[in-house]
C-alpha positions, 0 to 999 in steps of 0.5 A: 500500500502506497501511502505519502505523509503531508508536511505542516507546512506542504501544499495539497498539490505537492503531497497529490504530486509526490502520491502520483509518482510512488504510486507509479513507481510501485506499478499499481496502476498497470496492475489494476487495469490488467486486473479490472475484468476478468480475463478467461484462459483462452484471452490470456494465451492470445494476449501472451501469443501477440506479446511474444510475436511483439517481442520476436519483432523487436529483437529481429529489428536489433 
C-alpha cells in the first residue's frame, strides 16, 4: 500500500504530486487495469501469443 505523509507546512498539490509518482513507481496502476475484468484462459494465451510475436519483432529489428 502506497501511502505519502503531508508536511505542516506542504501544499495539497505537492503531497497529490509526490502520491502520483510512488504510486507509479510501485506499478499499481498497470496492475489494476490488467486486473479490472476478468480475463478467461483462452484471452490470456492470445494476449501472451501477440506479446511474444511483439517481442520476436523487436529483437529481429536489433
Amino acid at each position: 500500500m502506497t501511502q505519502v505523509i503531508v508536511g505542516e507546512n506542504e501544499h495539497i498539490e505537492s503531497a497529490l504530486r509526490r502520491f502520483k509518482r510512488e504510486v507509479s513507481k510501485a506499478g499499481i496502476f498497470p496492475d489494476m487495469r490488467k486486473h479490472r475484468h476478468f480475463e478467461t484462459p483462452l484471452e490470456k494465451r492470445k494476449r501472451k501469443e501477440i506479446a511474444k510475436h511483439r517481442q520476436s519483432k523487436r529483437s529481429f529489428r536489433n
